[in-house]
SENUMI-715928 format. One record per residue (C-alpha): x, y, z; residue in three letters. Coordinates in pm, whole numbers, padded with zeros to 5 digits, always signed. Example, Ala and Ser with C-alpha at 12.3 -4.5 7.8 and 13.67 -1.06 7.14 Angstrom:
! SENUMI-715928
+01230-00450+00780ALA;+01367-00106+00714SER;
This chain:
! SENUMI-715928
+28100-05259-21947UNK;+28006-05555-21791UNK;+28256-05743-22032UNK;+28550-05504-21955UNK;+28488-05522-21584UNK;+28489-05925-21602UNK;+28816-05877-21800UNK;+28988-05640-21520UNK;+28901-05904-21290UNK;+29062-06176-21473UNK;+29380-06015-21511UNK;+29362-05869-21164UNK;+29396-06256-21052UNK;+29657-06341-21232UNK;+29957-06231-21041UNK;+29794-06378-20737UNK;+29781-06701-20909UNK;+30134-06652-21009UNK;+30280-06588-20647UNK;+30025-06877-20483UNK;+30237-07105-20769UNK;+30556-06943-20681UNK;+30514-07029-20318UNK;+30427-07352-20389UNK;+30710-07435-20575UNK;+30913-07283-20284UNK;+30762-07512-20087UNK;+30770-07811-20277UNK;+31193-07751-20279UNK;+31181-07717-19929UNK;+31048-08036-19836UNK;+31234-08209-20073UNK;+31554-08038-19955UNK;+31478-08144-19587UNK;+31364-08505-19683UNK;+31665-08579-19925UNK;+31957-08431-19698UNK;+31783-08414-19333UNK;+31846-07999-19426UNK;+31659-07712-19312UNK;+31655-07342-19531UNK;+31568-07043-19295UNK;+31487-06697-19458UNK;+31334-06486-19132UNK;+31549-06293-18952UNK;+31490-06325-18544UNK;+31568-06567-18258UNK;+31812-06833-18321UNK;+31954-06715-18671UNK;+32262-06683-18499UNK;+32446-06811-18257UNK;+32351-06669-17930UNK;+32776-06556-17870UNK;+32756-06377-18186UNK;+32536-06131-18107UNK;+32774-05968-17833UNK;+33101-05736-17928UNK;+33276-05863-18063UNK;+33147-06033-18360UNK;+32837-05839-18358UNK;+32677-06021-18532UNK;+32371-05825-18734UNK;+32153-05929-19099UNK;+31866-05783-19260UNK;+31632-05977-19439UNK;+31598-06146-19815UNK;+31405-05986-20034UNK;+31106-06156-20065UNK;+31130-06191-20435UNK;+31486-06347-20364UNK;+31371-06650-20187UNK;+31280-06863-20463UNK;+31591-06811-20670UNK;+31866-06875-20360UNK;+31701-07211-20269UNK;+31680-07283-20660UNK;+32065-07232-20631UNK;+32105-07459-20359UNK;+31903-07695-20456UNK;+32137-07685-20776UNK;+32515-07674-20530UNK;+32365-07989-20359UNK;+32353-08212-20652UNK;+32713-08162-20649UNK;+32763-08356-20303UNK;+32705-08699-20247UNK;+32395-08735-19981UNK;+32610-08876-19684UNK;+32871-08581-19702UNK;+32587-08284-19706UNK;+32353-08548-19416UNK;+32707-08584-19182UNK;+32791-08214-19216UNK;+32553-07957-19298UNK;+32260-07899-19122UNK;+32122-07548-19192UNK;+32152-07296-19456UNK;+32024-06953-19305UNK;+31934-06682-19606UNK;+31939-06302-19544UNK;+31979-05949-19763UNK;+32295-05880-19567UNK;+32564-06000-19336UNK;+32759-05793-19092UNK;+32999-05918-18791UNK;+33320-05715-18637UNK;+33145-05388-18790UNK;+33246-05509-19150UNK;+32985-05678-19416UNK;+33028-06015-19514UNK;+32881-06188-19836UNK;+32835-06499-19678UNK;+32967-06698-19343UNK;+32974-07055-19175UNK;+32956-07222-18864UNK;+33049-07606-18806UNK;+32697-07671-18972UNK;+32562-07385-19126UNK;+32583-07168-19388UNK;+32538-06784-19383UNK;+32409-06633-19716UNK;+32327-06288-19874UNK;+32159-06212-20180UNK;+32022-05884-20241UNK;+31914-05904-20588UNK;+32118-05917-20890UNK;+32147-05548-20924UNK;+32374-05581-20640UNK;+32608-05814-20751UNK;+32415-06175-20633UNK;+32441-06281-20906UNK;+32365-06678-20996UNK;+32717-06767-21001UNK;+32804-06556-20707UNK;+32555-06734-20480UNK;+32688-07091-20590UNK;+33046-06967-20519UNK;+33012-06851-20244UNK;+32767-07173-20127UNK;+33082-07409-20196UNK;+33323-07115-20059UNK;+33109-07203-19718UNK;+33087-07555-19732UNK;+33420-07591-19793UNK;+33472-07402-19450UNK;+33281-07689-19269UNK;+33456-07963-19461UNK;+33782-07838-19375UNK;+33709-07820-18999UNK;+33576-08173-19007UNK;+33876-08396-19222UNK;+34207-08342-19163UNK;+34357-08120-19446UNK;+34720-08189-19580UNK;+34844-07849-19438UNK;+35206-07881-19513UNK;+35178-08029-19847UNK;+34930-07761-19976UNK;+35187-07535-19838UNK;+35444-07675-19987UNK;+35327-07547-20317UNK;+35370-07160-20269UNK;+35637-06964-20376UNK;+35960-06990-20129UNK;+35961-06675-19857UNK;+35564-06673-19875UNK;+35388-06538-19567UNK;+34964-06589-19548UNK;+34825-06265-19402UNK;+34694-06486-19103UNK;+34682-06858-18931UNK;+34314-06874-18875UNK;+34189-06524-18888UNK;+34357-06399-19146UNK;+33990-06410-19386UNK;+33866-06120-19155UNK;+34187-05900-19160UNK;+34191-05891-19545UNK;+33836-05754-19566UNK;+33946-05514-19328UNK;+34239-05403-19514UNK;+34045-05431-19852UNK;+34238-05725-19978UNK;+33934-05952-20007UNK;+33918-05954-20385UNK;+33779-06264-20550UNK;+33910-06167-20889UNK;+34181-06322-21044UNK;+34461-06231-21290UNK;+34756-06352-21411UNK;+35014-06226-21161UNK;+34850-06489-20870UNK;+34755-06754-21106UNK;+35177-06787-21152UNK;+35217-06849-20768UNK;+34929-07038-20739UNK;+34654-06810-20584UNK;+34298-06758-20741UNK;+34205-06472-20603UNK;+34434-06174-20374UNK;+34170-06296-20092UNK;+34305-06649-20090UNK;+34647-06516-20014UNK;+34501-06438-19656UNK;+34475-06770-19489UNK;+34561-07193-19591UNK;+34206-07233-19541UNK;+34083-06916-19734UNK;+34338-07065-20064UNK;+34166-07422-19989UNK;+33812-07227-20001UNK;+33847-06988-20345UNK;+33975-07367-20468UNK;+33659-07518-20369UNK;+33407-07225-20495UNK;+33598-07200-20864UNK;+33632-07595-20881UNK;+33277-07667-20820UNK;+33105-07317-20855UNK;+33267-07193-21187UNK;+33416-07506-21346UNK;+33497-07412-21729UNK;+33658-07123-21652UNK;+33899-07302-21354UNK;+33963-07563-21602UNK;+34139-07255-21832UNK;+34338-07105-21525UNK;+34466-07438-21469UNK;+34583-07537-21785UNK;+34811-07337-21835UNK;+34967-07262-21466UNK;+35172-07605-21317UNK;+35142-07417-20954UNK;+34758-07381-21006UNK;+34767-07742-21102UNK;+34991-07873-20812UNK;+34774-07717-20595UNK;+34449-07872-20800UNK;+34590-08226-20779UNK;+34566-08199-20358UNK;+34232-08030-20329UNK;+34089-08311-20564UNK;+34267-08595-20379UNK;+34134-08439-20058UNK;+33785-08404-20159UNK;+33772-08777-20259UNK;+33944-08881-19923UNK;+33646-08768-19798UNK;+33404-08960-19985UNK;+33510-09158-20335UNK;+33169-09089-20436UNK;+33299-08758-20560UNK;+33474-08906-20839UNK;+33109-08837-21042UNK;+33171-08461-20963UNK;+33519-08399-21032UNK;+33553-08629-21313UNK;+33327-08406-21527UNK;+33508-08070-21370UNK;+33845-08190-21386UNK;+34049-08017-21628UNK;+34136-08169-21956UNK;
């Protein structure tokens, strides 16, 4: 008995040990993320995750929090998007990355969001489609958002390259209108890969196109480099997001020369 009760004990102390590692790992990215980019990870929910003007109508802005065994695996994943920046470009632009189960402004969920400096992201769990890749998409979807705002983007060029007679759903707000009208689809297919588009949602805005470029570029490379092959508007457009992205800082060249196309 006294053997079997000595046993129960043992393994009794074994998931504790297991989550004590677990949060010390956590920890140990933390740090590291905050001394190597000067960047702070938040994962509570209360004062200060937003913005104080988006909590009023009418953004509305509302989140509920990560799952606690979520935690480890999101900063994992940006730990993982980061290595794809050079240091000064994350240090000069991004200075939070807020975590949460969900995201909800104008009374309409949102997978993720951005402000000039911070990322907004969700992941509840892989049985609800966070998925690894779908939280590093949607981490360079974001950051693209705050690069864009910062250098000036070749607008009229990147234009330039959609079919003739083509309308974007919106200027600068056209991202929100296509969720509301359902057209927020990240999948691709053939029919939009001929005009240029990666996904029906980056037909709503320049900026949105400029984003799905950034998120399949960077967040799902081998399977860009087949869309592009094969489609010369896909590739047009391809040759301006990668001279724009090394405008901003050469040192990209170690990036996209492994996830450029071949």
């Amino acid at each position: 008995m006294i053997r079997t009760a000595a046993l129960l004990v043992l393994v009794s102390l074994f998931p504790a040990a297991s989550a004590s590692a677990e949060k010390l790992d956590l920890s140990r990215q933390l740090v590291h993320i905050e001394k190597r980019y000067g960047l702070s990870v938040r994962y509570t929910i209360g004062q200060g995750f937003f913005p104080g003007e988006w909590l009023d109508a009418p953004i509305s802005a509302r989140a509920t929090p990560i799952p606690e065994n979520e935690i480890k695996r999101t900063v994992s994943l940006i730990t993982e998007a980061l290595r794809l920046y050079p240091d000064t470009v994350v240090k000069n632009s991004l200075r939070a990355v807020h975590l949460s189960g969900g995201l909800a402004f104008y009374g309409l969920n949102f997978g993720a969001t951005s402000t000039d400096d911070c990322i907004y992201l969700c992941n509840a769990g892989t049985a609800n489609g966070y998925t690894d890749r779908y939280i590093l998409r949607a981490f360079h979807h974001e950051f693209a958002h705050i690069l864009y705002a910062k250098y000036a983007f070749p607008l009229s060029e990147w234009s330039a390259c959609n079919p003739a007679g083509f309308s974007y759903l919106g200027a600068n707000d056209g991202g929100i209108e296509a969720i509301r009208k359902g057209a927020d689809s990240l999948v691709g297919e053939e029919r939009l890969y001929r005009m240029g588009f990666l996904a029906e949602y980056a037909m709503s805005s320049p900026e949105e196109d400029f984003c799905v470029y950034s998120e399949m570029v960077l967040g799902a490379g081998e399977e860009f480099a087949g869309i592009v092959n094969g489609h010369d508007a896909v590739k047009r457009k391809y040759g301006i997001w990668r001279r724009y992205y090394l405008s901003i800082d050469p040192a990209f060249i170690r990036v996209l020369t492994v996830k450029k196309p071949r």
